[in-house]
C-alpha positions as CSV (number, residue, x, y, z in Angstrom):
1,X,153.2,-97.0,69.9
2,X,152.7,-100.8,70.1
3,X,155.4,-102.1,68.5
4,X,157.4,-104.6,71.0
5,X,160.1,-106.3,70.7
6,X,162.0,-109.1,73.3
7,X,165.5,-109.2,73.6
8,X,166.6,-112.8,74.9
9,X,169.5,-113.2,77.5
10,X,172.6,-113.0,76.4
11,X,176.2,-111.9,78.4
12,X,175.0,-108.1,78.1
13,X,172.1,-108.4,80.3
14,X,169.0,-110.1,81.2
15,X,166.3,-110.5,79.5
16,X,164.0,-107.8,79.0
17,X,161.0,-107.0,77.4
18,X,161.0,-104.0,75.4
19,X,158.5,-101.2,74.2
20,X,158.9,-98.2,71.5
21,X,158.2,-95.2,73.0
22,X,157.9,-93.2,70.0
23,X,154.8,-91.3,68.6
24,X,153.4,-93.1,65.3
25,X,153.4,-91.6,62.3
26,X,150.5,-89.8,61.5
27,X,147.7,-92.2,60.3
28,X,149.9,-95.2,61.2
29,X,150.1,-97.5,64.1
30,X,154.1,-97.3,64.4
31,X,157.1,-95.2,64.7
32,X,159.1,-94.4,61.4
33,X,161.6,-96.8,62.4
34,X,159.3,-99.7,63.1
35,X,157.0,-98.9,59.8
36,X,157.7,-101.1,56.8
37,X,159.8,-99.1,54.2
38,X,157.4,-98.9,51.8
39,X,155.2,-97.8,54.4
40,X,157.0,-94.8,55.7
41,X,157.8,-93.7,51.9
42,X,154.0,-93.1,51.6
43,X,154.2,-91.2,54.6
44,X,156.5,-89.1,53.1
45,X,160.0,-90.2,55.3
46,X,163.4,-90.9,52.7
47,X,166.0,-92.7,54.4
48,X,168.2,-89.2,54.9
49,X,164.6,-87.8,57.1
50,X,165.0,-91.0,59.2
51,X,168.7,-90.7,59.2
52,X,168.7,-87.2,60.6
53,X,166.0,-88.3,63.3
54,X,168.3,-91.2,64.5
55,X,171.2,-88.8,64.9
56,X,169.3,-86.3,66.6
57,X,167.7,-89.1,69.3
58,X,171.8,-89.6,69.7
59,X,172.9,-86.1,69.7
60,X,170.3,-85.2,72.2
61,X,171.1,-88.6,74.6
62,X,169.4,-90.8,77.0
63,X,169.1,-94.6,77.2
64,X,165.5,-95.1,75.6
65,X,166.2,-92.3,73.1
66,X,169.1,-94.1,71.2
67,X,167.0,-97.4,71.5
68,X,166.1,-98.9,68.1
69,X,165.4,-102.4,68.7
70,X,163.6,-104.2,65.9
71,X,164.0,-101.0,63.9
72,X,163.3,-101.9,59.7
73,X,165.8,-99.8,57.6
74,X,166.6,-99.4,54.0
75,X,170.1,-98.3,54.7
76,X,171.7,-96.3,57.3
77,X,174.2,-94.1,55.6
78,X,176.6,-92.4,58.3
79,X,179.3,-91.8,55.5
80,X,181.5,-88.3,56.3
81,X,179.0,-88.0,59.4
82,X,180.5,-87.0,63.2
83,X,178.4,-89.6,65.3
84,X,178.5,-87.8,68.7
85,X,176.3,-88.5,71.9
86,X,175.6,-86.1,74.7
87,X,175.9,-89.6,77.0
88,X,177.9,-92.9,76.5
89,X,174.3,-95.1,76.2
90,X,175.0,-97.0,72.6
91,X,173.1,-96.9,69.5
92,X,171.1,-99.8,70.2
93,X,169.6,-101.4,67.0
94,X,169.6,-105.2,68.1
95,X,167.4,-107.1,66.4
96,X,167.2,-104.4,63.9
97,X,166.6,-105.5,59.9
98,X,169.0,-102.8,57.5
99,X,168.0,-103.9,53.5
100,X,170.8,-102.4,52.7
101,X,174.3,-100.8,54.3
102,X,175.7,-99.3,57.2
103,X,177.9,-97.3,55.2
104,X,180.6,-95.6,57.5
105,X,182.5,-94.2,54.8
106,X,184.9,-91.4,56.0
107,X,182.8,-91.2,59.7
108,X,183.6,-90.6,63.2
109,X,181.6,-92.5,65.4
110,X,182.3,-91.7,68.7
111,X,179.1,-93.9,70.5
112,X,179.2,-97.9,71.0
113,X,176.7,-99.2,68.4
114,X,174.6,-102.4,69.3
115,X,173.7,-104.5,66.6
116,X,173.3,-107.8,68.3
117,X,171.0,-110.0,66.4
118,X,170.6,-107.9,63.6
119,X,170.0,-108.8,60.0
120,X,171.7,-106.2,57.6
121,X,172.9,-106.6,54.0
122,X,176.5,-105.0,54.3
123,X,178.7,-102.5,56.7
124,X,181.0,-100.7,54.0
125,X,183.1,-98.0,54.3
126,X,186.4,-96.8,54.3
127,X,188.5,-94.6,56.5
128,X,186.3,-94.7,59.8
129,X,187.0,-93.8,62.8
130,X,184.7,-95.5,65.2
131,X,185.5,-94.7,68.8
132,X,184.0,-97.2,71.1
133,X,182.8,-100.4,71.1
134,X,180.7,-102.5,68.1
135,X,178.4,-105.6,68.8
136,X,177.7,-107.6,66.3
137,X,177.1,-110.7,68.6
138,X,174.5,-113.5,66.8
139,X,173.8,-111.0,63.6
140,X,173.4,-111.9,60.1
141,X,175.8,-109.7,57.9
142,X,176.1,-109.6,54.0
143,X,179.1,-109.2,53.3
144,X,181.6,-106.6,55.3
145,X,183.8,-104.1,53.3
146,X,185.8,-102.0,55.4
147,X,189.8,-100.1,54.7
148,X,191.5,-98.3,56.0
149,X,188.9,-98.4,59.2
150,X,189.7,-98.0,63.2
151,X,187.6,-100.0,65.9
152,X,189.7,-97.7,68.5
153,X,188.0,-99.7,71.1
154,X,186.1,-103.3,71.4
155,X,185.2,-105.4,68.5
156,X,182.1,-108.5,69.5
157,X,181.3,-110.7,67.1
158,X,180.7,-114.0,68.9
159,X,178.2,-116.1,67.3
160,X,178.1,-113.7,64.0
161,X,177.4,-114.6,60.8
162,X,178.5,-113.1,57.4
163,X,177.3,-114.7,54.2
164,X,179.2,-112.9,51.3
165,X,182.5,-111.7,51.3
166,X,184.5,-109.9,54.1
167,X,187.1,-107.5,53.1
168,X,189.2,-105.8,56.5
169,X,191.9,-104.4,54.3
170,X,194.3,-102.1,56.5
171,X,191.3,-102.2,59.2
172,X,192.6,-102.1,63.1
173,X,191.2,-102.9,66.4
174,X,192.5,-101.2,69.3
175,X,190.8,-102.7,72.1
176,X,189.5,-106.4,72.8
177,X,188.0,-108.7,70.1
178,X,185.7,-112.0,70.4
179,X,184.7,-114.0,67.4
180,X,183.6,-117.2,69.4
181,X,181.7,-119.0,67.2
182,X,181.5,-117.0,63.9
């Protein structure tokens, strides 16, 4: 595919530019992640088929495999889902666009998910477990609803910006936290 996408420096990494490396969807010129969401519901892709094709790309492992950078969701619904990686590479949707929630209701996530410079409408959930680390440096949230939720390891939110409401009721964080200049 030609979809590419830059990611900018930042304290992660340099600079790099970035290509998808997944087939297009028959007839299209992109991925399913990278096709519009109208687009990929003509092609016959609901957000639970492109669900189950990100959590395979984890299950199965690899660096470019769990990249989804510039990825366009509707949602991304991980409720009562075991999030496990056969490697420690992170879910990497920076600079990814979610028109609607991360919902982690009930979830184990047990892989570092990357949403640095990310636009999405709302993480919700309640009762999580998420294992390692979350970046949310320089995104755009929503609004944030979690309870009853565990960040059992790193928590990165410099730079982040929530617009609605954020609701951390009984939430912990068991490892280091940064939220330089939210």
């Amino acid at each position: 595919a030609d979809e590419k996408s830059r990611a900018t420096d930042d304290h992660h990494g340099p600079a790099e530019t970035w290509e998808c490396h997944r087939d297009p969807v028959d007839g299209e010129d992109r991925c399913p992640f990278h096709l519009s969401p109208d687009r990929r519901r003509a092609a016959g892709i609901d957000d639970a088929a492109l669900r189950d094709r990100l959590l395979d790309a984890v299950r199965e492992g690899g660096r470019r495999r769990k990249q989804f950078l510039g990825a366009r969701l509707d949602g991304l619904d991980l409720s009562h889902q075991v999030v496990e990686g056969a490697d420690n590479h992170p879910i990497d949707l920076r600079y990814a666009t979610v028109d609607g929630a991360v919902d982690v209701e009930r979830a184990t996530v047990e892989q570092s998910v990357d949403l640095r410079h990310a636009n999405v409408d709302a993480i919700d959930g309640r009762d999580a477990e998420l294992a390692d680390a979350w970046l949310l440096d320089e995104a755009t949230l929503g609004a944030v609803s979690l309870t009853g939720t565990t960040f059992a390891n790193d928590l990165e939110a410099s730079g982040l910006r929530v617009t609605g409401e954020t609701v951390l009721d009984e939430t912990r964080v068991g490892g280091d936290t940064c939220f330089r200049g939210a």
